[in-house]
MARMARSE-961071 format. One line per 10 residues: number of its first residue (from 1); their letters; for each residue y, z, x of C-alpha. Coordinates in steps of 0.1 Angstrom, whole numbers, plus 5000, padded with zeros to 4 digits. Example, Ala and Ser with C-alpha at 12.3 -4.5 7.8 and 13.67 -1.06 7.14 Angstrom:
MARMARSE-961071
1> as> 4955 5078 5123  4989 5071 5137 .
//
This chain:
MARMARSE-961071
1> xxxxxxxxxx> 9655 6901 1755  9626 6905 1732  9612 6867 1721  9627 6849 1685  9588 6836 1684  9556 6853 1676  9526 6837 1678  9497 6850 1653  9469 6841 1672  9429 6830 1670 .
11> xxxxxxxxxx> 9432 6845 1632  9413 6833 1602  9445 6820 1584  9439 6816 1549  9472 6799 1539  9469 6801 1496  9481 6769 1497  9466 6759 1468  9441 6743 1490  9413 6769 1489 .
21> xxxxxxxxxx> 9406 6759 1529  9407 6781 1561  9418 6775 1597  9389 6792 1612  9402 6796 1638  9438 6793 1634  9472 6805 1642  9506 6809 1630  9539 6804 1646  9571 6827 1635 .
31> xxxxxxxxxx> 9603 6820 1647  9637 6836 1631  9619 6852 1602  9606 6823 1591  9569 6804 1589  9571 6776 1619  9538 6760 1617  9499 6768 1610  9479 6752 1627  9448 6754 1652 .
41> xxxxxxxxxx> 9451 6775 1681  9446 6747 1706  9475 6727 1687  9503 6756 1696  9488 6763 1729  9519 6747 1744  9539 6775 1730  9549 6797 1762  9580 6820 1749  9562 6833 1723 .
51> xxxxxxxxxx> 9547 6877 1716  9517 6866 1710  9497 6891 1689  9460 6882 1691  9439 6882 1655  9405 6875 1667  9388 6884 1643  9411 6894 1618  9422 6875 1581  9453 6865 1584 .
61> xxxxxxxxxx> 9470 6857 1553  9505 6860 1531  9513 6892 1517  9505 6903 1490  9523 6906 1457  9519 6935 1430  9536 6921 1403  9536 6955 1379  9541 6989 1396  9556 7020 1380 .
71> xxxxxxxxxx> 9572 7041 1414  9563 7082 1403  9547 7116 1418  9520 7120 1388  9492 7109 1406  9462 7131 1398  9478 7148 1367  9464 7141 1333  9433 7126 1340  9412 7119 1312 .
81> xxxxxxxxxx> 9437 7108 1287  9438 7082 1258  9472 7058 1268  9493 7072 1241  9484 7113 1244  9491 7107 1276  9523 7087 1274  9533 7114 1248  9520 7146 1267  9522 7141 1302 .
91> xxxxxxxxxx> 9542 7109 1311  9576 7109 1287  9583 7146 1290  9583 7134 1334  9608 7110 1325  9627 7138 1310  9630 7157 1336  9632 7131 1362  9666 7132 1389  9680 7103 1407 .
101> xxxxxxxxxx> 9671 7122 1440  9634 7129 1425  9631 7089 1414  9646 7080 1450  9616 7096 1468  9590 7086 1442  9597 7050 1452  9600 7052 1488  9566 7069 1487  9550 7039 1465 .
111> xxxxxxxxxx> 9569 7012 1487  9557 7029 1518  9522 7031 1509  9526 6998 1489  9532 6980 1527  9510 6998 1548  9481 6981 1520  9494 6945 1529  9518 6946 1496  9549 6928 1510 .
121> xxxxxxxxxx> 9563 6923 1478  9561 6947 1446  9576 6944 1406  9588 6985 1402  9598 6995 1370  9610 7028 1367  9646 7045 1365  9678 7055 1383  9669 7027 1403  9701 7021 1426 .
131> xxxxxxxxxx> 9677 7045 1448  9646 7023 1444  9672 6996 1461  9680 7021 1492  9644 7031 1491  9630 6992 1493  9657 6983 1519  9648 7015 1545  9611 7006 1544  9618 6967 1544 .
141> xxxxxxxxxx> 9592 6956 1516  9604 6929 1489  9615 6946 1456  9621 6934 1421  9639 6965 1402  9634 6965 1365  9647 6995 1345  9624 7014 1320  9651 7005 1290  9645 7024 1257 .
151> xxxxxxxxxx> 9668 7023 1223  9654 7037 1195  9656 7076 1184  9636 7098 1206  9639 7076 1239  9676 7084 1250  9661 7099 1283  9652 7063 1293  9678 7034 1308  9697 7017 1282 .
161> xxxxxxxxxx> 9712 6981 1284  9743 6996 1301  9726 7010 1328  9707 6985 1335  9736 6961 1334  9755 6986 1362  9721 6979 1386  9727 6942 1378  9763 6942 1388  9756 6964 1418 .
171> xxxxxxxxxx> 9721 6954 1430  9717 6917 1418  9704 6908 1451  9707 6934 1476  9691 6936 1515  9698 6902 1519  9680 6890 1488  9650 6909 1497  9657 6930 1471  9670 6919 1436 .
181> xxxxxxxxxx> 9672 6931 1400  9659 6922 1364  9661 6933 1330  9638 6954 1315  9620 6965 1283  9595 6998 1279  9578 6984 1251  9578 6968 1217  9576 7004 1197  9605 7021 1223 .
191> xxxxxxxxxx> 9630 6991 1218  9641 6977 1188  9649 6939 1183  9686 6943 1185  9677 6953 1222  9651 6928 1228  9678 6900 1216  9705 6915 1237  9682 6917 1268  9671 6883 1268 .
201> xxxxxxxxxx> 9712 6877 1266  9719 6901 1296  9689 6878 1315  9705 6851 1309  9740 6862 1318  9729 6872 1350  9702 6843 1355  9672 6865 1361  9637 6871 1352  9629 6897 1324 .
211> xxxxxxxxxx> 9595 6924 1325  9580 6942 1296  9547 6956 1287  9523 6944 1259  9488 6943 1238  9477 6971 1265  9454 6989 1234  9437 6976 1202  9458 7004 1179  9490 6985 1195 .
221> xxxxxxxxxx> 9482 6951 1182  9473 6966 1148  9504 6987 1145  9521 6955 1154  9508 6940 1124  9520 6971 1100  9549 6976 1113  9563 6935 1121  9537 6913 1102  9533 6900 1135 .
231> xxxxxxxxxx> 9510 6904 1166  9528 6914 1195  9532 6883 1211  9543 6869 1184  9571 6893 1178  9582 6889 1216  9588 6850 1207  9604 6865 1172  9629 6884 1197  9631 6855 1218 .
241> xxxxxxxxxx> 9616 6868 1251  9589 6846 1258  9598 6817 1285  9595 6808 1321  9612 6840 1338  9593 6867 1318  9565 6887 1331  9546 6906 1305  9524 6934 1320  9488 6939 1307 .
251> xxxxxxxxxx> 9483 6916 1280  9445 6929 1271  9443 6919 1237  9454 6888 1232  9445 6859 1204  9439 6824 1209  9472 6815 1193  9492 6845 1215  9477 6825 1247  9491 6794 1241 .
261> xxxxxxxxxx> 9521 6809 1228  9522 6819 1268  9516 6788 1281  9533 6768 1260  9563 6791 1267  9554 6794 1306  9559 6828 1300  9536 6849 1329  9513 6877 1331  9507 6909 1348 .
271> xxxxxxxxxx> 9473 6917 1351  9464 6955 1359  9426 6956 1358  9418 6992 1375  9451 7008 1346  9431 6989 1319  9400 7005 1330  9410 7036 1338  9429 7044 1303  9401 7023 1286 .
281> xxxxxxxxxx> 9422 7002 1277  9401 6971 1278  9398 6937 1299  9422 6910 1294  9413 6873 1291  9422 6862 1324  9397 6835 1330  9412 6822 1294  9449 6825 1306  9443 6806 1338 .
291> xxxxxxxxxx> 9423 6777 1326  9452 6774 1300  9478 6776 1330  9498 6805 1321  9504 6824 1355  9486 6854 1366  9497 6878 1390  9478 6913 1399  9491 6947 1395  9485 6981 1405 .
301> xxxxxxxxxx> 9502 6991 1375  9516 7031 1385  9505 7058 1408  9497 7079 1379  9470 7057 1359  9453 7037 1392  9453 7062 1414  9463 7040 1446  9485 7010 1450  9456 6995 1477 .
311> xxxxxxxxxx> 9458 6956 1462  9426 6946 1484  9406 6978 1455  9427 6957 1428  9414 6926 1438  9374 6937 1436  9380 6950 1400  9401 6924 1390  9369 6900 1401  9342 6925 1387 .
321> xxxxxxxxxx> 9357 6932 1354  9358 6898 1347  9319 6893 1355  9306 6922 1336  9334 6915 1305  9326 6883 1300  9286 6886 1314  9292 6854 1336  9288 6861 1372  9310 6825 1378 .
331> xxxxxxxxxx> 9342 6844 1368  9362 6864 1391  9359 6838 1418  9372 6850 1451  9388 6819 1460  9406 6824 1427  9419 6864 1432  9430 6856 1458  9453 6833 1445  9461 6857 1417 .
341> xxxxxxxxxx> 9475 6877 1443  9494 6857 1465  9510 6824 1458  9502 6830 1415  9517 6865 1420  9549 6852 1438  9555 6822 1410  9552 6848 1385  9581 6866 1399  9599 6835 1410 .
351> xxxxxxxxxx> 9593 6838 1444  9568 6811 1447  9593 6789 1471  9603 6815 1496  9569 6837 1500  9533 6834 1483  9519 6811 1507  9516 6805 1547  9533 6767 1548  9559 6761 1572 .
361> xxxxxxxxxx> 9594 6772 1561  9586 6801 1538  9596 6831 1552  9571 6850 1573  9554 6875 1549  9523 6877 1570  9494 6905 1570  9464 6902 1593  9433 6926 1581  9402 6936 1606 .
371> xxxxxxxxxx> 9374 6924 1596  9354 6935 1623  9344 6965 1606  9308 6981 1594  9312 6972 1560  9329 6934 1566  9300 6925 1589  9283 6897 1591  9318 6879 1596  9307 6846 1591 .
381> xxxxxxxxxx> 9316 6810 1601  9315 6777 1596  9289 6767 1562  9285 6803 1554  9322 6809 1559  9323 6842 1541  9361 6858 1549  9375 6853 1516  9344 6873 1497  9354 6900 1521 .
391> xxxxxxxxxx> 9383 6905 1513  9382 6903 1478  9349 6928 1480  9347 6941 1511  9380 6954 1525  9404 6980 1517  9439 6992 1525  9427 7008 1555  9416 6973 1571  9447 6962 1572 .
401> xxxxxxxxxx> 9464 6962 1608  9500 6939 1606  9522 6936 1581  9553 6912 1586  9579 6909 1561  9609 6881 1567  9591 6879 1598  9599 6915 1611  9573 6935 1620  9569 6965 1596 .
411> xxxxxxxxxx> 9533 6978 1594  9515 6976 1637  9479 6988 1645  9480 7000 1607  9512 7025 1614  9540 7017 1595  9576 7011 1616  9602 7014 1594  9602 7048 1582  9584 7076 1594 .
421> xxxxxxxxxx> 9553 7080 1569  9551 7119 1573  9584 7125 1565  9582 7107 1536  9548 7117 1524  9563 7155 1528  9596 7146 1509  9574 7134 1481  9557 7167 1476  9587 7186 1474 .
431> xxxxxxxxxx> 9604 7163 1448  9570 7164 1427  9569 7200 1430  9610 7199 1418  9596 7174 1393  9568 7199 1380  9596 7227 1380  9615 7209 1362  9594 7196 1333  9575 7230 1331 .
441> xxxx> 9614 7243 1322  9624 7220 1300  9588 7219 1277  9596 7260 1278 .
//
């Protein structure tokens, strides 16, 4: 009988506790899918009945959390685009001719890259989503499904309230709770406020979070103000989404008065740096937003506009456009990304008390990444303790060599377990070749 127990050993556990401390060395103890202990290796040397999998060498830390993905087969399409030609041109008409079976593969692709990067958790909004749930259950990675919802005239391709209602009722939680379900806006010029008002109903009815996008451009905020009167922050608390369980992707442009509308509100943020640099979009104020409290997570935002969903790349921008943004080199801490994307990145999805962290009782979303490479080296100890820096400037996807989710072992020697990665790679390039069929017909 294979052993309940595995024993993570001789690591560098970095808990993101909260504590901003390592156990170097260290090791942690899994038993039933859940986090036993952390502790030093010489304190659970008395455990005998444990696999052992030995870390020397390696990080090991929680998994990560992308709090804002978009699941899609666009990657490397319409480079070079301002955010709304693009969204108009390239992106919508997708969504057009987009088919359950196409939007099934899409995700499994993201999700399966998504965990082989040390992602154990991701925020995917995107459509026709009861396949994103079979999709995140095969490959075993924790998903929050929110539904691109649309109302207003010329969006009826999108999900509507209904719809997204049906995933509630059906997919709630789903996988054991693993997977689970929210309500979800497009954005503030795709949704009027009837919809906004009725979502933050529909969130309530079924007691869970809500996800939207906002203040990603400058021309945004401003055509907030013609159309509402209003920034766009201040519309959301207008429609009465702000609060506690909303997550509002982006968030560039933000006032004074719009950030302490979020922290006053507890409402949290979804911060997308490589998307915001990519569509030149602009940076956000995220050394303002955490030293007012409001929580910030990282995301990779979608395949299309990132290129990769590698959260180690995410964290080095996030920490770099900080620096050169605000042209002080004490921003962007590692320390602090890391946080951003574990433990701040699990409380902004409400996640914070089962995953986020490596503390006894949480369940066992564990990734160990090899930092006995070329370009992690020196791997110092002690006083010039330097794992952290590497792996907010150093590392990348390809470091990482275990992934754990609810303590099953998913991602081994850097292979993913739980679906074959060929096969889905290949059934990803024949949907996005259906997909480019498809919207090549429809645009003729």
């Amino acid at each position: 009988m294979p052993s309940r127990r595995t024993l993570i050993h001789n690591g560098i556990v970095v808990p993101c506790d909260g504590t901003r401390t390592a156990l170097d060395p260290g090791s942690v103890l899994i038993e039933d899918g859940r986090i036993l202990a952390v502790d030093r290796p010489e304190a659970l040397a008395h455990i005998t009945d444990a696999h052992v999998v030995d870390a020397t060498g390696h990080a090991v830390l929680p998994g990560l959390h992308n709090t804002h993905l978009h699941s899609g087969l666009l990657r490397g399409t319409a480079e070079s685009k301002s955010l709304w030609d693009w969204l108009r041109d390239y992106v919508d008409p997708a969504h057009r001719a987009l088919t359950p079976e196409i939007a099934e593969a899409a995700s499994r692709l993201c999700y399966t890259e998504s965990l082989r990067a040390g992602t154990t958790s991701v925020m995917d909004m995107w459509r026709h989503m009861e396949g994103s749930a079979h999709a995140a259950e095969q490959v075993g990675i924790r998903a929050t499904l929110v539904p691109y919802v649309a109302d207003l005239p010329g969006y009826d391709y999108f999900e509507t309230l209904e719809t997204n209602r049906r995933l509630l009722t059906h997919y709630r939680t789903h996988a054991g709770g693993r997977v689970r379900s929210w309500v979800g806006l497009e954005h503030l010029f795709y949704c009027s406020e009837e919809a906004f008002r009725a979502a933050a109903a529909l969130a309530e009815e079924f007691d869970t979070g809500l996800h939207t996008h906002s203040s990603e451009t400058m021309w945004e905020v401003e055509e907030s103000v013609r159309r509402f009167g209003r920034r766009p922050i201040e519309e959301f608390r207008h429609r009465g989404v702000l609060g506690p369980r909303t997550v509002v992707a982006h968030c560039v442009w933000l006032d004074d008065h719009e950030l302490d509308l979020l922290a006053d509100t507890g409402t949290s943020v979804a911060h997308c740096p490589c998307s915001n640099m990519k569509l030149s979009s602009g940076p956000a104020r995220v050394a303002e937003m955490r030293r007012r409290g409001i929580p910030v997570g990282l995301g990779s935002d979608g395949e299309k506009e990132n290129n990769n969903l590698d959260l180690l790349e995410e964290m080095k921008f996030a920490s770099l456009l900080q620096k050169v943004t605000t042209l002080d080199p004490t921003t962007g801490d590692p320390w602090d990304i890391l946080t951003m994307a574990t433990i701040d990145g699990a409380r902004a999805l409400g996640l914070d008390g089962v995953t986020g962290s490596l503390e006894a009782g949480k369940q066992a979303d564990v990734v160990t990444v090899d930092l006995r490479r070329l370009h992690t080296t020196p791997l110092l100890h002690g006083e010039d303790f330097n794992a952290v820096a590497h792996l907010v400037f150093s590392a990348s996807s390809a470091d990482v060599n275990h992934v754990w989710v609810g303590g099953r072992l998913l991602v081994e020697g850097g292979r993913v377990r739980s679906v074959d990665p060929e096969k889905v790679r290949l059934e990803a390039q024949s949907a996005a070749e259906d997909l480019f069929r498809r919207r090549a017909a429809l645009a003729g």
